[in-house]
Structure formats: structure tokens, C-alpha cells
Backbone as CSV, one residue per row, in Angstrom:
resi,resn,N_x,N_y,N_z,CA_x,CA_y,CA_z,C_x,C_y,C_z
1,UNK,-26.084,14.165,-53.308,-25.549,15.367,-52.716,-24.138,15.596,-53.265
2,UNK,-24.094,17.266,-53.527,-22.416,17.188,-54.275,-21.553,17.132,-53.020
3,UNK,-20.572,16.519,-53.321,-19.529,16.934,-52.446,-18.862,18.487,-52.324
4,UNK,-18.402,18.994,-51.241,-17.759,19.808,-50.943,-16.076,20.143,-51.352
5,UNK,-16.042,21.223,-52.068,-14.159,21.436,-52.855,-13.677,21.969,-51.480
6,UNK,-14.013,22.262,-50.432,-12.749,23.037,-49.684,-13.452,22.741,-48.419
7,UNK,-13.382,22.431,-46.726,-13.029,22.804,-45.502,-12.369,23.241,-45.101
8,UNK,-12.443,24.302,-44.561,-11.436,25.531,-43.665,-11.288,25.141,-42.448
9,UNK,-10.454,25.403,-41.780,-10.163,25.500,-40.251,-9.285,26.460,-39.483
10,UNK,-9.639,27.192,-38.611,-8.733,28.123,-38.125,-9.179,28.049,-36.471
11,UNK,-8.427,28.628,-36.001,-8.146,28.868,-34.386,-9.488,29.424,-33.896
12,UNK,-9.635,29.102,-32.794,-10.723,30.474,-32.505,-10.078,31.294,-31.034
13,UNK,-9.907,32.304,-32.211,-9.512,33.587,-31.241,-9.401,33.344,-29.614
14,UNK,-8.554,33.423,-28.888,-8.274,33.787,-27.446,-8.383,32.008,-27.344
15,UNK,-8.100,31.138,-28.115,-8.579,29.394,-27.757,-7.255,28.736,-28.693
16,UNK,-6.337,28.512,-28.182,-5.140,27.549,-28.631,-5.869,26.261,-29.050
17,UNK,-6.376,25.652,-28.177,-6.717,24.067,-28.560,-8.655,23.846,-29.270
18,UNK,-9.182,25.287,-29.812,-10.418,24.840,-29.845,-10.357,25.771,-31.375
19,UNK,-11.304,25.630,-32.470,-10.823,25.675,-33.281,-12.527,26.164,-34.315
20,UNK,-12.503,27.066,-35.507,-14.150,27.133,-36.330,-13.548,25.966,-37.470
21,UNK,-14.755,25.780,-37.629,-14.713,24.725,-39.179,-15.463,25.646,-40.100
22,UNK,-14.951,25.507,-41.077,-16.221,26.266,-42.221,-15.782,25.595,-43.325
23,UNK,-17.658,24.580,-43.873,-17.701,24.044,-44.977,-18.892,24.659,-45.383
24,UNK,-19.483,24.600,-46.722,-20.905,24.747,-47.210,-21.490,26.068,-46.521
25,UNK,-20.977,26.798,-46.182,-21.820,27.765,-45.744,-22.227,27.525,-44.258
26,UNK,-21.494,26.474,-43.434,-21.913,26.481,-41.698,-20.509,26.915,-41.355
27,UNK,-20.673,27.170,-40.497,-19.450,27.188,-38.928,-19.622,26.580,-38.139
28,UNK,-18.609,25.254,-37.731,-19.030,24.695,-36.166,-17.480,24.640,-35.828
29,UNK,-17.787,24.164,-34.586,-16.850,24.491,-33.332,-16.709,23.401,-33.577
30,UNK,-14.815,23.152,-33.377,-13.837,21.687,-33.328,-12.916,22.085,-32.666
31,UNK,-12.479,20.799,-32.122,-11.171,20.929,-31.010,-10.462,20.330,-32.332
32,UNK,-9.332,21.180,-31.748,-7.732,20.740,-32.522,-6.744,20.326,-31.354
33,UNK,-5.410,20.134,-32.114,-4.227,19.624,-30.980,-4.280,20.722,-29.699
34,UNK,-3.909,19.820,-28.274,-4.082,21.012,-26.842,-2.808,21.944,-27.190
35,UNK,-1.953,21.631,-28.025,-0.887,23.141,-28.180,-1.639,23.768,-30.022
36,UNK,-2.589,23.833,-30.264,-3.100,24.305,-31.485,-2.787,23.905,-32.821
37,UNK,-2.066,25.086,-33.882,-2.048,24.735,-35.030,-0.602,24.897,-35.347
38,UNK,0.257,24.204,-35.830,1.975,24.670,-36.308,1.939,24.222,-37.147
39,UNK,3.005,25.085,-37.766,3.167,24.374,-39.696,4.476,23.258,-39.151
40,UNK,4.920,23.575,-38.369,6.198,22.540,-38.167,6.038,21.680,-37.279
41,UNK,4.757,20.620,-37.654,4.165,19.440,-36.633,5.884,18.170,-36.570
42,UNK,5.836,17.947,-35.656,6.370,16.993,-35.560,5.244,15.691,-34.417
43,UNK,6.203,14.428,-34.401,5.374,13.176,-33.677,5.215,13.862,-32.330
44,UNK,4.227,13.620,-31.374,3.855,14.078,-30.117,3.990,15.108,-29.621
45,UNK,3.993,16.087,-30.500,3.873,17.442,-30.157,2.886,18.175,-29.595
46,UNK,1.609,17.200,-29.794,-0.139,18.310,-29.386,-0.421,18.893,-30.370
47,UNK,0.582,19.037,-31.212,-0.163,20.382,-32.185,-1.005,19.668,-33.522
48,UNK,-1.812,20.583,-33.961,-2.412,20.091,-35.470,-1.886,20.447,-36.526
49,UNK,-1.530,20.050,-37.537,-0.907,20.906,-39.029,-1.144,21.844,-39.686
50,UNK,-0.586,22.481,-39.909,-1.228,23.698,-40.684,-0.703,23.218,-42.446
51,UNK,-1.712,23.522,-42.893,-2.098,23.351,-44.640,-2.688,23.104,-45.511
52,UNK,-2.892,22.444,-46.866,-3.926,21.381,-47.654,-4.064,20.724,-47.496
53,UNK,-4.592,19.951,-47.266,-4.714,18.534,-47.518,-5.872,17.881,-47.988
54,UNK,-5.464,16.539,-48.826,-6.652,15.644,-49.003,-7.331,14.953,-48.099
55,UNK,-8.801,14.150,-48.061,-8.952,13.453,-46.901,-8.994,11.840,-47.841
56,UNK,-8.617,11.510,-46.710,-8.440,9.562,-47.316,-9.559,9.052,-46.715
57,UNK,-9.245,7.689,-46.626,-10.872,7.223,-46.442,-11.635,7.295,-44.967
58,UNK,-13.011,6.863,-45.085,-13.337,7.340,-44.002,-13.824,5.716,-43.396
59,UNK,-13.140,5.557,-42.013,-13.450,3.748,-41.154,-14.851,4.459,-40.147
60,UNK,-15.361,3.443,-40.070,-16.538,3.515,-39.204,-16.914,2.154,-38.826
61,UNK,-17.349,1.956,-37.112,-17.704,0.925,-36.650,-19.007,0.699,-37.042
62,UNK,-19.286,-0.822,-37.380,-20.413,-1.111,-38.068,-21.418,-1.509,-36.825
63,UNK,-20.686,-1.675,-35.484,-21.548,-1.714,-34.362,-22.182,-0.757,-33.517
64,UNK,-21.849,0.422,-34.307,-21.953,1.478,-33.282,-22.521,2.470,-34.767
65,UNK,-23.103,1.978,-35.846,-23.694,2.679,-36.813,-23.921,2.303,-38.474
66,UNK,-24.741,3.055,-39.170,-24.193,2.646,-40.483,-22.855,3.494,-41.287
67,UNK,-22.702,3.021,-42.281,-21.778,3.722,-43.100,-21.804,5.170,-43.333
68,UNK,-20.655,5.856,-42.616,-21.105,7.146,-43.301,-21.686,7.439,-44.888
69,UNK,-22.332,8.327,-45.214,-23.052,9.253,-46.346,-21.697,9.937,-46.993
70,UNK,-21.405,9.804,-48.693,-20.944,10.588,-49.069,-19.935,9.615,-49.781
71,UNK,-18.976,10.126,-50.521,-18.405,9.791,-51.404,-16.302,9.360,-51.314
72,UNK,-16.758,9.180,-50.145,-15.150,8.809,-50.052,-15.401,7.593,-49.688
73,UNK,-14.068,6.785,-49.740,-13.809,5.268,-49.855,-14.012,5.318,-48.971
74,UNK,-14.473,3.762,-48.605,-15.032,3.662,-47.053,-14.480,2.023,-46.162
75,UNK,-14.093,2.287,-45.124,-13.534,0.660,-44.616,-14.101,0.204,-43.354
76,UNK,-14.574,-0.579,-42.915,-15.204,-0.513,-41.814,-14.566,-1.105,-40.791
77,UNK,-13.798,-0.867,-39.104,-12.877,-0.613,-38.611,-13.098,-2.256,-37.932
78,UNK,-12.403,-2.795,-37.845,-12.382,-4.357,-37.174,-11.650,-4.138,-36.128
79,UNK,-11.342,-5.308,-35.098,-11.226,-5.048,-34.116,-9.503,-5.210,-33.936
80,UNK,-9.165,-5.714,-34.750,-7.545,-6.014,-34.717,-7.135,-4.476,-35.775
81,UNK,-7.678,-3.739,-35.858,-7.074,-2.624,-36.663,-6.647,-1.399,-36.213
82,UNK,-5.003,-1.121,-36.089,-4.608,-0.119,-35.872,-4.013,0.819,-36.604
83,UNK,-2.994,1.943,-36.163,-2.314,2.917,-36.762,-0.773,2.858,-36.725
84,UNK,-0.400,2.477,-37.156,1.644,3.270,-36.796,1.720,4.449,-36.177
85,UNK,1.991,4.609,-35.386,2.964,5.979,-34.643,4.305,5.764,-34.367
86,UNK,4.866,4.869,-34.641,6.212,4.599,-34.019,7.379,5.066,-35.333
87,UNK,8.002,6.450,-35.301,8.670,6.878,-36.362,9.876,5.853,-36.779
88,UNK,10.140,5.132,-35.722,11.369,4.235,-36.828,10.731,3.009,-37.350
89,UNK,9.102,2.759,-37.775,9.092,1.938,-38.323,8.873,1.919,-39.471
90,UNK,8.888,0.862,-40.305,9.074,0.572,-41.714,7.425,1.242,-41.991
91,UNK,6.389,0.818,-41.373,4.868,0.883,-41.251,4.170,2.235,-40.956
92,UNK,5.594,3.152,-40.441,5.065,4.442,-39.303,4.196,5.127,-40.213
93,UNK,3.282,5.926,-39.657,2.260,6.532,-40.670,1.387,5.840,-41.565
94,UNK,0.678,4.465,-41.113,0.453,3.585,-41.880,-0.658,3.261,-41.347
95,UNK,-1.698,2.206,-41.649,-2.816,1.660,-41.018,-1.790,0.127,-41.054
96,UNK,-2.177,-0.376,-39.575,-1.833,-1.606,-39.421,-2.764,-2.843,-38.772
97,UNK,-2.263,-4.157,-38.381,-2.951,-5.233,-38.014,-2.458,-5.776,-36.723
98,UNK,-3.233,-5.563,-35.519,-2.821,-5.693,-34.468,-2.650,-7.177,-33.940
99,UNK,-1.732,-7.523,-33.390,-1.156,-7.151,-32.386,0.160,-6.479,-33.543
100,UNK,0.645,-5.394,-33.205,1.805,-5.055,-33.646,2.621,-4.793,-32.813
101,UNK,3.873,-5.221,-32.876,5.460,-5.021,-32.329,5.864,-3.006,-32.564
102,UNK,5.121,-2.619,-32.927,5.882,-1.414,-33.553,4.029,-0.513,-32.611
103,UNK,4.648,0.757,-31.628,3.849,1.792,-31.307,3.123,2.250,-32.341
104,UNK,1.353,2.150,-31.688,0.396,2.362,-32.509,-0.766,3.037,-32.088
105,UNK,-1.887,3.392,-32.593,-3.465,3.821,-31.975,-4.306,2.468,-32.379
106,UNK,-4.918,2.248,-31.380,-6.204,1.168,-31.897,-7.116,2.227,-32.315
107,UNK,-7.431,1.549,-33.852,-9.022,2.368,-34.201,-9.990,1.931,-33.774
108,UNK,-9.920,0.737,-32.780,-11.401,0.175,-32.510,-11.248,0.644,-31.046
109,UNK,-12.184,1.407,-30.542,-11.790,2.346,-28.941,-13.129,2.366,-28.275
110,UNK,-12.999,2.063,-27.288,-14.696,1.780,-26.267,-14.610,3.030,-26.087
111,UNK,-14.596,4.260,-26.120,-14.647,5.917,-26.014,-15.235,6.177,-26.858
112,UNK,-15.649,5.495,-28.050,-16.559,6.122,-29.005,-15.899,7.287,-30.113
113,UNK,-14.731,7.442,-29.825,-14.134,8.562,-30.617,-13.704,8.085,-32.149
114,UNK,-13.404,6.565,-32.264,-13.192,6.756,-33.632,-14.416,5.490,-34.148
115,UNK,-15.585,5.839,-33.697,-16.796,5.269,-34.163,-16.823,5.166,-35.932
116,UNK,-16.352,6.693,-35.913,-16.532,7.512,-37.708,-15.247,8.151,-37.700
117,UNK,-14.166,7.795,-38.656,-12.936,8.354,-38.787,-12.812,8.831,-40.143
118,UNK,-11.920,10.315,-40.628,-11.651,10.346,-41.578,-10.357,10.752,-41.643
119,UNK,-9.542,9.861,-42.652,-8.098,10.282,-42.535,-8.030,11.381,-43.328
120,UNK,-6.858,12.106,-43.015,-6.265,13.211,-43.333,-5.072,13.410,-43.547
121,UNK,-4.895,13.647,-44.855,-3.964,13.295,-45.883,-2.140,13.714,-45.144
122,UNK,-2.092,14.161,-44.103,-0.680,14.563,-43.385,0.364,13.358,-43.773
123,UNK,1.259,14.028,-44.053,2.757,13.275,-43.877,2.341,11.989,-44.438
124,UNK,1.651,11.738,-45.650,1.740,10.697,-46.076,2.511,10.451,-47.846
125,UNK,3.029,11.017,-48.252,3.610,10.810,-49.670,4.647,12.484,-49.788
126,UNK,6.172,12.464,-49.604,6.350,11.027,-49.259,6.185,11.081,-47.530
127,UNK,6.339,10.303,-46.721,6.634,9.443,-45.307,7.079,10.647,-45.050
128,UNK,7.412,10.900,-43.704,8.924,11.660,-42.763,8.804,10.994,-41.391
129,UNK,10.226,10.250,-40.992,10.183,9.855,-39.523,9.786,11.364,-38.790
130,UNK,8.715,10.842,-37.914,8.927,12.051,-36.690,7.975,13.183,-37.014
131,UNK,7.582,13.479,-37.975,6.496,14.697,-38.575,5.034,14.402,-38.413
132,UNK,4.640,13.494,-37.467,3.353,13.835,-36.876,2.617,12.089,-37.786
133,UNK,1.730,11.471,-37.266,1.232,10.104,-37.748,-0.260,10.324,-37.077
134,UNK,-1.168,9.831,-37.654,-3.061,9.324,-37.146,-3.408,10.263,-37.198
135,UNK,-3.465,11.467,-37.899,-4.022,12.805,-37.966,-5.154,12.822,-38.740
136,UNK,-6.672,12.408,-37.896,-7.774,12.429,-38.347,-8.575,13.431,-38.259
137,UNK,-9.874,13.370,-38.572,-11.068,13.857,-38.298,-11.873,12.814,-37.945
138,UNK,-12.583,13.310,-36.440,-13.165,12.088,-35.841,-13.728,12.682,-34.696
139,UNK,-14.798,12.364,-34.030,-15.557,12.345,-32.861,-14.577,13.271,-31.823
140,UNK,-15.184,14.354,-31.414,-14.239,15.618,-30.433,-14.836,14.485,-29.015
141,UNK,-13.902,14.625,-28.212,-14.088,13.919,-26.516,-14.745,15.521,-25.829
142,UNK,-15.880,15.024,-24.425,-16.231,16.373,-24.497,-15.792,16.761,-23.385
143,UNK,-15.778,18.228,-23.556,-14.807,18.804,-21.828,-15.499,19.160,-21.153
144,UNK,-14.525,20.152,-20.006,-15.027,20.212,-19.003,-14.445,22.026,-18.551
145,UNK,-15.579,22.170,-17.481,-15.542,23.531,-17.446,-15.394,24.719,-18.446
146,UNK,-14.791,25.669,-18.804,-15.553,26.480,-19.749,-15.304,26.203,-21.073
147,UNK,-15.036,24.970,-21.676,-15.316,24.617,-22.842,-15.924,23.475,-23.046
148,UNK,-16.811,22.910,-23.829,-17.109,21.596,-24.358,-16.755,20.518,-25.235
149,UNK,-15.474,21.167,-25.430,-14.585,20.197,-26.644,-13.618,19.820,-25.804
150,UNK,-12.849,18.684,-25.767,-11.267,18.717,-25.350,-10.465,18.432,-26.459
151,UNK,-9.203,18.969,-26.075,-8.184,19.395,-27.024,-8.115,17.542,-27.842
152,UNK,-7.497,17.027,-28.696,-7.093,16.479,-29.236,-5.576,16.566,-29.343
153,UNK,-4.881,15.193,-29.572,-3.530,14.963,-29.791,-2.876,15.548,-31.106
154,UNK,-3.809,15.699,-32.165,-3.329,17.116,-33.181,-4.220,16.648,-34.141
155,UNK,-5.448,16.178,-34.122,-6.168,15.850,-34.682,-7.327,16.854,-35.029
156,UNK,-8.464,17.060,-35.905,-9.871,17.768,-35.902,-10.975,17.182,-35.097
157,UNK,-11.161,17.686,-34.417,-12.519,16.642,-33.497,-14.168,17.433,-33.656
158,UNK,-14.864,16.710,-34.007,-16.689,17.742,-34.362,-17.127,16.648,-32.844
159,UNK,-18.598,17.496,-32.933,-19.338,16.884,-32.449,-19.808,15.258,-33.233
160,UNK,-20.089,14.410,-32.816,-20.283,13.176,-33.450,-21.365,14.237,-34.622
161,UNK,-22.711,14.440,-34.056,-23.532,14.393,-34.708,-23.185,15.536,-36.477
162,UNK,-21.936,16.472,-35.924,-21.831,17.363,-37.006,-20.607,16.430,-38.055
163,UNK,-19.740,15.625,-37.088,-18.353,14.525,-38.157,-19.813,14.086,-38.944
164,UNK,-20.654,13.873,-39.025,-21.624,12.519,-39.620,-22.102,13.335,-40.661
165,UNK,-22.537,14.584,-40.653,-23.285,15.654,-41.790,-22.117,16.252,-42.157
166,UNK,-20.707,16.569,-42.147,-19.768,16.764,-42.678,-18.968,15.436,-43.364
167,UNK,-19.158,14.397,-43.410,-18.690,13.176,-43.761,-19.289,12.806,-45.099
168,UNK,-20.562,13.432,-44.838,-21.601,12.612,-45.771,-21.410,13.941,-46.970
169,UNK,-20.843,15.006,-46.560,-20.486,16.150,-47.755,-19.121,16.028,-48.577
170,UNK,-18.324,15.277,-48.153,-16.425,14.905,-48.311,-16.788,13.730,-49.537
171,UNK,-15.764,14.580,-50.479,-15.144,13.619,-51.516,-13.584,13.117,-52.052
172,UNK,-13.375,12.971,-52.838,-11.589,12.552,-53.179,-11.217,13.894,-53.572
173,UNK,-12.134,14.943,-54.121,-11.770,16.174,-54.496,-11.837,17.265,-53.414
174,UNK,-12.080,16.893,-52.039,-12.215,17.885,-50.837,-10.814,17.909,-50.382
175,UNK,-11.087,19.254,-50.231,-9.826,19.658,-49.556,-9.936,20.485,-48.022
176,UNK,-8.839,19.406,-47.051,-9.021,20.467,-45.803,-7.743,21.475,-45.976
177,UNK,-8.262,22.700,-45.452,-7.472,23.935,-45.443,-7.107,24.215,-43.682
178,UNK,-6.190,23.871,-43.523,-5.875,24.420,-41.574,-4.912,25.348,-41.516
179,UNK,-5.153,26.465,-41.300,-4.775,27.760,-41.171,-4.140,28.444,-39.962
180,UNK,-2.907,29.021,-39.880,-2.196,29.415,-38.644,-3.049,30.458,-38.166
């Protein structure tokens, strides 16, 4: 299967935190950050980024599935493996090895949300303290009352079953597009 050159993402109309995807010719529904999309993300803001980006590799629990499909590097998430969030560290914006001294996300999460992760190329080359860290694509948490997505911390969230047929389309040459 070829990989995909571009994913789009934009707002969906009258919905701050819920968001269309368009790859290959589908549209599906993703939650983004609960304050939406800003080009001027900073750390704990809610919001998601607005721009290009590459996607980096994609971690997936080997207990909870096989390897995603498709052509990006692939790592499979252990249980001591986390993220940097903590902007004054040397590591911030980084994948790390837990237990860490320095504020982080565990990728290994009994919620099922980062079963299948794909990073997303934000604020990584170069670094910036404070401009937003763990900005994936990964498993949407589901809501409640009149929507079925919940917002995310500024992340892309699919339905599991659509991250898995969009995963298996992503290469080193895909590009996500997130749009104000």
C-alpha cells in the first residue's frame, strides 16, 4: 500500500475542541486540544498546533495488538517508557526511561489511549522551552453528551479503529497539515 503525501486537519465548524481529518479521499471526525487549534502553542495550554509537520515513529503496545501496518519506524512501548514535558529539562520534548526525576507522560496507560501512538513532528528541531511537548496522534478518549470524542491536551485523537487504517497509510514522506 502507498503511503499517503499529506493529512489535513481543520476545526469543525461551531466545535473548538473536535476537529475533520482528511487523508486519501475519507473524512473522519478527531478530537483536538479542549481550547482547539493556535499557531502560538505553548506547554499546557489545551491547544493543538497549527502547521506542517512530519510524523515520527509510531509505539504500539504489543499486549494490546500487533504492529501497526505501514511504513513508518516502529517501537514497541515498554512499560518503563515515557515522555518529557517538563520545559526546563535537558530531555524536555524527548522520549524518556522511567522512573524520571524530570515531569513526564507514561506511554504505557491502562486507558488504552496510547495502545497505537504516532509522534508528531512539533517543537522538535530545534527544541523550545515551553512551546508545547507529547503532541501525538493516538486513540481519541470517548465523550459524553452531545459529542463522542473528548477534547485532548493538544493532541489528534481518531477513533482506535480509524488511528489503525490511517497508521497503516503514514510514511517518512507524510505530512500532517493542521489548519487555523
Amino acid at each position: 500500500m502507498t503511503s499517503l503525501s499529506r493529512v489535513r486537519v481543520a476545526r469543525r465548524p461551531g466545535c473548538r475542541s473536535e476537529g475533520l481529518l482528511f487523508a486519501g479521499g475519507r473524512m473522519l471526525r478527531c478530537a483536538l486540544g479542549r481550547n482547539g487549534i493556535r499557531a502560538l502553542k505553548r506547554e499546557g495550554d489545551g491547544a493543538t498546533p497549527a502547521g506542517r509537520f512530519p510524523f515520527g515513529r509510531a509505539w504500539w503496545r504489543a499486549d494490546r495488538g500487533l504492529p501497526p501496518a505501514g511504513n513508518l519506524r516502529q517501537r514497541r512501548i515498554r512499560r518503563d517508557d515515557g515522555w518529557c514535558d517538563a520545559p526546563g529539562a535537558a530531555c524536555y520534548n524527548r522520549p524518556v526511561r522511567l522512573p524520571c526525576r524530570a515531569s513526564h507522560e507514561e506511554m504505557w496507560r491502562a486507558d488504552g489511549l496510547y495502545d497505537l501512538v504516532v509522534e508528531i513532528g512539533w517543537n522538535l528541531s530545534p527544541r523550545r522551552s515551553r512551546h508545547g511537548s507529547a503532541i501525538f496522534l493516538h486513540a481519541a478518549r470517548p465523550g459524553s453528551g452531545f459529542t463522542d470524542l473528548a477534547p485532548t491536551a493538544g493532541c489528534v485523537a481518531l477513533r482506535p479503529a480509524d488511528l489503525r487504517r490511517l497508521a497503516a497509510r503514514l510514511g517518512p514522506r507524510t505530512r500532517l497539515v493542521v489548519c487555523l
